[in-house]
N, C-alpha and C positions, 0 to 999 in steps of 0.2 A: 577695444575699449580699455583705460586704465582713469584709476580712479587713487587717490593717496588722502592718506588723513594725518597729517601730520607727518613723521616719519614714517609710517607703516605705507606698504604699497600695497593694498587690500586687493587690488585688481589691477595685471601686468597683463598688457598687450593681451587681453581672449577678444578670440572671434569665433565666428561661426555661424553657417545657414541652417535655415531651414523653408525646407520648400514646402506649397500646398499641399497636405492631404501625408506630410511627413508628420511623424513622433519623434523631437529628438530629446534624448533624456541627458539632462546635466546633473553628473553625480560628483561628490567630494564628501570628506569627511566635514565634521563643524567648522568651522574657522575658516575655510576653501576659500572662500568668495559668493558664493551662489548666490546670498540675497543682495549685497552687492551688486552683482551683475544683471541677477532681475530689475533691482529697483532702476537702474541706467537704461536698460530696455525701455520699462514702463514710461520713462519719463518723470520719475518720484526724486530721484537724485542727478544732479547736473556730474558731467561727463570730465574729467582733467583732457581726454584725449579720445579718439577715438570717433564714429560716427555708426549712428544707430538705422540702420533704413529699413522702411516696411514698405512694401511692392514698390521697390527702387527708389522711393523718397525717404528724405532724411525726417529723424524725427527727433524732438528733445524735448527739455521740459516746459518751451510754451507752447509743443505743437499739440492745438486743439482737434486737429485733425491725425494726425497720429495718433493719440490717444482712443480715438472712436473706433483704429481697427484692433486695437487691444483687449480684450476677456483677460482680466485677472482675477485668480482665483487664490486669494493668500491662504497661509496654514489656520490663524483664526478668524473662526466663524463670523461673517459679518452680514447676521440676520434680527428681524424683530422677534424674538419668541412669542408674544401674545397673539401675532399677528398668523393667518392660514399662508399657508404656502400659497397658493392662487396671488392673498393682499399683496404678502412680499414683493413677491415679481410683478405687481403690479404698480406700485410703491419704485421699484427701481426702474421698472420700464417709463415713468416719468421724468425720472433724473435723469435716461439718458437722452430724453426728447425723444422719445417714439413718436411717429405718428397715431392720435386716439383711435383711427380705426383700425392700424393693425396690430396695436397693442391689446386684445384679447385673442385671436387668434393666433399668435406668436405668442404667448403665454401656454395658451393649453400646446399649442407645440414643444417646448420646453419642455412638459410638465411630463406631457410623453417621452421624450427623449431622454429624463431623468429617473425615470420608471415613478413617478409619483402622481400620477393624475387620479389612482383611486384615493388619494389621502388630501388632496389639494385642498379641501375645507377645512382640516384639522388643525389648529394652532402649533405652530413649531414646535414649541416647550414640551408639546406629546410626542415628541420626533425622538426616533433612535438615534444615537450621533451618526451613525450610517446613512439616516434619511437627509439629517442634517447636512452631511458634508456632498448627499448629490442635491441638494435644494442650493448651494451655494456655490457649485459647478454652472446651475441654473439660474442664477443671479447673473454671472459673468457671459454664457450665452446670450442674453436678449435680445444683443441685438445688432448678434450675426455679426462678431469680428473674424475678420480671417487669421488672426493669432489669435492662441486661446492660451493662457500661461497659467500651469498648474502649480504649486508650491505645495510639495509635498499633500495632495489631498485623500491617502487615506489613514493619515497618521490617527491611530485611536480607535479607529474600528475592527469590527469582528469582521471574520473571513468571507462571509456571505457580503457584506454590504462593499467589503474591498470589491469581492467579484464583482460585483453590481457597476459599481465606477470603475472598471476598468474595462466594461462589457463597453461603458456609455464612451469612452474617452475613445475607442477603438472604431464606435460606427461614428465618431464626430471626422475623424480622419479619413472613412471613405468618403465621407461628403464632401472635401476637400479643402477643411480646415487646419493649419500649422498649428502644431503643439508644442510647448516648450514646458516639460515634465523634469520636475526633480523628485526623488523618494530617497527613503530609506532602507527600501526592501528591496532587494537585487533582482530577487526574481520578475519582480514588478518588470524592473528594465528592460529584462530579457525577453519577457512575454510581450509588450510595448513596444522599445521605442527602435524608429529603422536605423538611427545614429545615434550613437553615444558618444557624450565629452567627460572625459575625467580632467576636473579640475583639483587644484591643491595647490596653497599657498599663492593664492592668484595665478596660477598660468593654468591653460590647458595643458597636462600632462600626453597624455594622447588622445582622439578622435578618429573614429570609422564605426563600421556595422561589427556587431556582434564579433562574426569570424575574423576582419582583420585588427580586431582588438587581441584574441586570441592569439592570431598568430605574430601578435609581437614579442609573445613570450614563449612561443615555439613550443606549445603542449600540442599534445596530438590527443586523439580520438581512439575511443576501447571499444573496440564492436565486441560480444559476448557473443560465442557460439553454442547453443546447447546440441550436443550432437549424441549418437549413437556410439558407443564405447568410445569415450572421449580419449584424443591421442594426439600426439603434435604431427601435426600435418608440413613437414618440410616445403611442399610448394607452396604454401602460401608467401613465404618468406622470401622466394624469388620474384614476387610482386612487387612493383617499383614503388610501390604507395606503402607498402608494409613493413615495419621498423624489429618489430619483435612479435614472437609468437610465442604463448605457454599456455597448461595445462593449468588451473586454480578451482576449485573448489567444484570439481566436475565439469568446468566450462573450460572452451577456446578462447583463450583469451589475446584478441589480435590488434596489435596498438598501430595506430595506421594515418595516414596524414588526408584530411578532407574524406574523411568514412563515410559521406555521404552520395559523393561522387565514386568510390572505389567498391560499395559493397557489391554491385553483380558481379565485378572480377572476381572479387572476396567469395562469391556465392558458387560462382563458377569453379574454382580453383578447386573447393572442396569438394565439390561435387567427383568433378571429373577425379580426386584423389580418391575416392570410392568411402565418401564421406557424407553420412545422412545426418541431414541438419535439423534437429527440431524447432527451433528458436531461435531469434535473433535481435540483441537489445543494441542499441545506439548510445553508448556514453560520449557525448560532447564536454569539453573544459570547460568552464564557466565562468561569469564575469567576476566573481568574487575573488580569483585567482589570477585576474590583471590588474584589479584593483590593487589589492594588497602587493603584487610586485612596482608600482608604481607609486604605491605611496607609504605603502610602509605600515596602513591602519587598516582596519575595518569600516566599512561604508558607517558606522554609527560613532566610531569613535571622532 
């Protein structure tokens, strides 16, 4: 897709899939592109270039039919406050043309799936923003699109309500819903989403899972050894996965390439060097540290 306003080229050549029952999380700093790019998905902004297709058909901004297989969920709330969570979504369940009879039970299904069915009588306005923002999650489900596009949805809440939406975004994906998730909280991403796109400056900077994001910037992996009179163990080091090895702060500390496929060796190695292991932590590299090689910011700048 590319998208221009004037002179600025706000959105250069991005693509990207996303299949049934994937999370894929589109990160960048402000200015990136992201809602740009969503609004071209959704069909809210016409396309300079580019084509948008949802289960293989195209879609733009008169396809009324595209639109119905899209859930979006923007960053502000767009609900009645006076009205109970049950009205709401019953209230939208008309705009999207449900059919009357199975717009009550496809509500309380919602309601459940948003963890909100003991509150559904309450007027919104008594709503924590946390209840808020899974009742507005619950708006954009009704009516079962197989994309579900998240824009940043737990900017503002407390820790409990983020877990809450992110418990709910995670069983919407076994059921075999696409998710197209943006945040601002990295962990988010890593706990989430099966593919990640770093955009910036309109382009996708890079794209893949977790690990081969990682390994574009060639960090490796620290297993921590807690062992029994702690001592550099030379064999480990003839291990074809193991870069360096040292003693810190009472621990083995062994920097090693995919430590999740190497630790039996790693466990072995020791052993047999007549080394008893008490303990053993998994430090992986993290998305914060491809991000900023890539772009130069912090996911909030």
């Amino acid at each position: 897709m590319r998208k221009t306003f004037g002179d600025l080229t706000a959105v250069d050549d991005v693509s990207f899939a996303i299949e049934p029952g994937q999370t894929y999380g589109l990160l960048g700093p402000n200015g990136a592109g992201k809602t740009t790019t969503i609004s071209m998905i959704t069909g809210i902004l016409e396309r300079d270039g580019g084509d948008v297709l949802i289960s293989g058909r195209p879609h733009n901004t008169t396809s009324t039919w595209g639109k119905k297989q899209i859930g979006y969920v923007p960053q502000d709330l767009a609900l009645y406050p006076d009205l109970s969570a049950r009205e709401n979504l019953r209230f939208f369940a008309r705009l999207y043309g449900l059919p009357r009879a199975g717009i009550r039970p496809r509500i309380e299904e919602v309601l459940q799936v948003v963890g909100l069915a003991e509150r559904a009588k309450d007027p919104v306005k008594a709503y924590s923003g946390g209840m808020k923002r899974r009742l507005n999650i619950g708006v954009g489900l009704l009516h079962g699109p197989p994309l579900l596009i998240l824009d940043e949805p737990t900017a503002g809440v407390d820790p409990q309500s983020r877990n809450a939406i992110l418990e709910s975004v995670s069983a919407l994906t076994g059921e075999g819903v696409a998710v197209l998730y943006t945040t601002h909280y990295m962990e988010e991403a890593e706990r989430l989403c099966d593919r990640i796109g770093i955009i910036d400056l309109g382009r996708i900077r890079a794209e893949g899972t977790r690990r081969e994001l990682v390994g574009l910037v060639g960090e490796l992996d620290r297993v921590s050894l807690t062992t029994d009179g702690t001592r550099d163990v030379p064999e480990l080091e003839a291990l074809p996965e193991v870069r360096k090895t040292s003693v810190q702060e009472g621990h083995l500390e062994v920097m090693v390439q995919d430590a999740r496929k190497a630790l039996p060796r790693i466990l072995a190695a020791a052993t047999d060097a007549g080394v008893t292991v008490r303990a053993v932590e998994v430090h992986e590299p993290n998305l914060e540290s491809v991000f900023l090689h890539l772009t130069g910011k912090a996911l909030r700048d």
